[in-house]
C-alpha positions in Angstrom: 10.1 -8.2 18.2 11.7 -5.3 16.8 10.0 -3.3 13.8 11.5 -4.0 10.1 13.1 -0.7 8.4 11.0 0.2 5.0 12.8 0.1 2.1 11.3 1.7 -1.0 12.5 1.0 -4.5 11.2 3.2 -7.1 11.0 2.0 -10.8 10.0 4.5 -13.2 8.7 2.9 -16.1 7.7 5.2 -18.6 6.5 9.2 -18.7 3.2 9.5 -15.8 3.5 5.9 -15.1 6.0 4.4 -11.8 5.8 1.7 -9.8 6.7 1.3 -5.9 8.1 -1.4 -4.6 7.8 -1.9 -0.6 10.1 -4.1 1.6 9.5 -3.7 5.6 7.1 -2.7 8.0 4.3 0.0 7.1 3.6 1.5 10.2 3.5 4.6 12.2 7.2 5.4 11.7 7.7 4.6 8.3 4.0 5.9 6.5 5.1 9.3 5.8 7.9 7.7 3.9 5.6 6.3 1.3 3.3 9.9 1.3 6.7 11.9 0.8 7.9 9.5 -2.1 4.1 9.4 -4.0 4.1 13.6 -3.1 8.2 13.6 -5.1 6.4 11.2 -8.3 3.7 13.3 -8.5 5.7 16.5 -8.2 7.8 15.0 -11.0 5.2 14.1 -13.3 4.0 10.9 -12.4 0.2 9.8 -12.4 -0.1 6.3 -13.0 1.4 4.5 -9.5 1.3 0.9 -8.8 2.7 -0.2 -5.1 3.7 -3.5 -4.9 3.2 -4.9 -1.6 4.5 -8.5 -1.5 7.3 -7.4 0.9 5.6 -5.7 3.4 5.1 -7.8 6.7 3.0 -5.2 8.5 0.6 -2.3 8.2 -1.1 -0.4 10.7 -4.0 2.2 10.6 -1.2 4.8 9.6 -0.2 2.7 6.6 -3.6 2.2 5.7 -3.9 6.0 6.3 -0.8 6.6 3.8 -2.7 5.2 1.1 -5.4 7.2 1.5 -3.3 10.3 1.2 -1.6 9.0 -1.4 -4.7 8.7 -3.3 -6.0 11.7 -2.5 -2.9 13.2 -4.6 -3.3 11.7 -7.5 -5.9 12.4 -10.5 -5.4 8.1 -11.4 -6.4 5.9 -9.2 -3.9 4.0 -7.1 -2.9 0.5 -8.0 -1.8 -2.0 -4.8 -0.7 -4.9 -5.9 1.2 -8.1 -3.9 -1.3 -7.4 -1.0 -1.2 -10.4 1.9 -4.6 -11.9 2.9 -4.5 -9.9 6.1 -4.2 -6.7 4.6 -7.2 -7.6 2.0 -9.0 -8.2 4.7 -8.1 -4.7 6.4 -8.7 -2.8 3.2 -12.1 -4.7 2.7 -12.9 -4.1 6.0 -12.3 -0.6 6.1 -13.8 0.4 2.7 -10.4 1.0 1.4 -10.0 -1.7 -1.0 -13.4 0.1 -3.0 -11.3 3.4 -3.0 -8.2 1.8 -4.2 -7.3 -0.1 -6.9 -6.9 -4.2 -6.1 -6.4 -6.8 -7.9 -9.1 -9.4 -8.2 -8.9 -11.5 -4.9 -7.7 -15.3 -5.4 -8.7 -17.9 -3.2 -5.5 -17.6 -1.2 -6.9 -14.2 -0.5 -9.8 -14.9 1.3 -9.6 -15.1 5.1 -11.9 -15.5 7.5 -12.1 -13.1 10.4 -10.8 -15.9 12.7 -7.7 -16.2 10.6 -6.8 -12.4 11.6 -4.7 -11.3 14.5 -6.3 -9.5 16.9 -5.9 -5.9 17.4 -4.5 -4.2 20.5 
């Protein structure tokens, strides 16, 4: 199975505020995409950042990683939003999803650790 490109759309919705919108695979190959886009917002201006997950199919430890350096950059927290049941599971896992900023998890959130792939 071949990886899915990343596409990232980039609305900017008012002055410090823009939101990210993510279609694709988040993984080794395409995370410094999504740091180098945050580093060009934040460059320009823009503190408030929402990335909007819903059309991501994958994301490894170096997506994971990407949001951690693209919190790191900002002086607002970060604001994922459209995030699978996996991935809450990943960033709840990890500690990530108390660093970041989530929505409040639905019931169609919740997975049990039996319901995620395993890794390797």
């Amino acid at each position: 199975m071949s990886a899915q490109l990343l596409v990232i759309e980039i609305d900017r919705r008012d002055a410090g505020r823009a939101e990210l919108r993510l279609t694709g695979d988040l993984d080794f190959d395409s995370a410094p995409e999504l740091v180098d886009a945050v580093d060009a917002l934040r460059r320009d201006g823009y503190r408030q950042l929402v990335i909007d997950l819903t059309g991501v199919g994958l994301c490894d430890s170096s997506g994971l990683s990407a949001f951690v350096l693209a919190h790191r950059g900002g002086s607002a927290p970060l604001r994922l939003t459209g995030v699978n049941a996996a991935l809450r599971h990943l960033l709840d896992r990890t500690g990530l999803a108390d660093l970041l900023e989530l929505p409040p998890a639905t019931g169609s959130d919740v997975v049990g650790d039996s319901d995620v792939p395993a890794a390797g």
